[in-house]
C-alpha positions in Angstrom: -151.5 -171.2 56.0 -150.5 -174.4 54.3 -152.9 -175.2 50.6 -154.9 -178.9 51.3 -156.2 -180.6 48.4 -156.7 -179.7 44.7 -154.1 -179.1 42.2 -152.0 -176.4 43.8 -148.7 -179.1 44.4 -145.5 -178.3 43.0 -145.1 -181.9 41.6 -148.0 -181.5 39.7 -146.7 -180.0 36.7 -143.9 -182.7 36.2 -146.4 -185.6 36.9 -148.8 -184.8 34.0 -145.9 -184.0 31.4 -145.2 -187.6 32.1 -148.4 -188.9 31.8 -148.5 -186.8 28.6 -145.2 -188.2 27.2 -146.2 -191.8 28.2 -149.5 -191.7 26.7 -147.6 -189.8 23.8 -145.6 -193.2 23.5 -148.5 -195.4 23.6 -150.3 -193.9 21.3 -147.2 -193.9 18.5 -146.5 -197.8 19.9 -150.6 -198.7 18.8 -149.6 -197.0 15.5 -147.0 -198.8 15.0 -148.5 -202.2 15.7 -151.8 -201.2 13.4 -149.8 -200.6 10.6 -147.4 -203.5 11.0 -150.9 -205.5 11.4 -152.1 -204.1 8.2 -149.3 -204.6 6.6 -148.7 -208.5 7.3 -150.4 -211.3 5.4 -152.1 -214.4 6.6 -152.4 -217.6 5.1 -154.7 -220.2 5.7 -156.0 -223.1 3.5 -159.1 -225.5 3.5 -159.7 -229.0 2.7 -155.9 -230.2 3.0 -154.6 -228.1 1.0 -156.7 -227.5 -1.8 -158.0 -224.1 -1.1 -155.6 -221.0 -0.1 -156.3 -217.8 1.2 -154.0 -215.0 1.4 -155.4 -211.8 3.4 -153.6 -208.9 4.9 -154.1 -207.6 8.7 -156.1 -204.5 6.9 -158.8 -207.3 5.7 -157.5 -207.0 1.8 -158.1 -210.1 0.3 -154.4 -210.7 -1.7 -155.2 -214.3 -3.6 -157.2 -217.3 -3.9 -155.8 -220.9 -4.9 -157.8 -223.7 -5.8 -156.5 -227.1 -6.6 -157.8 -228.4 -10.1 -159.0 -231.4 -7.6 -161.1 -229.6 -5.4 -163.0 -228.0 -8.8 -166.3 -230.4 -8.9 -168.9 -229.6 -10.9 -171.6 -232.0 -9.1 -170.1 -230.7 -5.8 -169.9 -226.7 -6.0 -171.1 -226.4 -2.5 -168.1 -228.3 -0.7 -165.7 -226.1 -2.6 -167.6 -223.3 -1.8 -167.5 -224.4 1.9 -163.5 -225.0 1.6 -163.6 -221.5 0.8 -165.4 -219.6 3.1 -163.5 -222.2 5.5 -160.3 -220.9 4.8 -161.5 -217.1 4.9 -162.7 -217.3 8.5 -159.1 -219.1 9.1 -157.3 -216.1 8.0 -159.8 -213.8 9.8 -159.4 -215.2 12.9 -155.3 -215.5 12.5 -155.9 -211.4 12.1 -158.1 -211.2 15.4 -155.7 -213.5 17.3 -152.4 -211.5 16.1 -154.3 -207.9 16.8 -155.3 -208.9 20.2 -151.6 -210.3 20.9 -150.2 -207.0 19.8 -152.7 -204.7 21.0 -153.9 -206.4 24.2 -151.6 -207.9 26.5 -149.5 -203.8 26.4 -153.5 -202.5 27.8 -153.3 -200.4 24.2 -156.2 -202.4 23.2 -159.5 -200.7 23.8 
């Protein structure tokens, strides 16, 4: 009598050491991407140019650049504005570059 159902076929074993060796491969191609993320810097400036950020893809904050013109002492708030300006520019050039690399493959989660 002829098995129905269940795991019993004989292509079973060869289909899930595929499915291992692909997920194998996808899991070394998200490493790859997450430490090529990490490892790349963003830029992003404020105000024209008076304010630079430099951040890596691992959220380390590299430098900080502020033009001697931008440096107001009856206006600390707009520099400090420029600032936190240019931080959320770099933090989302990280977001949009992780979800490019990680999404559009289905590795992101």
């Amino acid at each position: 009598m002829a098995k129905r159902g269940g795991f019993g076929g004989m292509g079973m074993p060869g289909n899930m050491n595929n499915l291992m060796k692909q997920a194998q491969r996808m899991q070394r191609q998200m490493e790859e991407n997450k430490k090529a993320l990490d490892e790349a810097e963003f830029t992003a400036t404020a105000g024209g140019g008076a304010v630079e950020v430099v951040v890596t893809g691992a959220h380390e904050f590299k430098s900080l650049k502020i033009s001697p013109e931008a440096v107001d002492p009856d206006d600390v708030e707009m520099l400090e504005d420029m600032i936190v300006a240019a931080l959320n520019d770099a933090m989302k050039q990280i977001s949009d570059k992780s979800a490019q690399m990680m999404g559009p493959s289905g590795f992101g989660m």
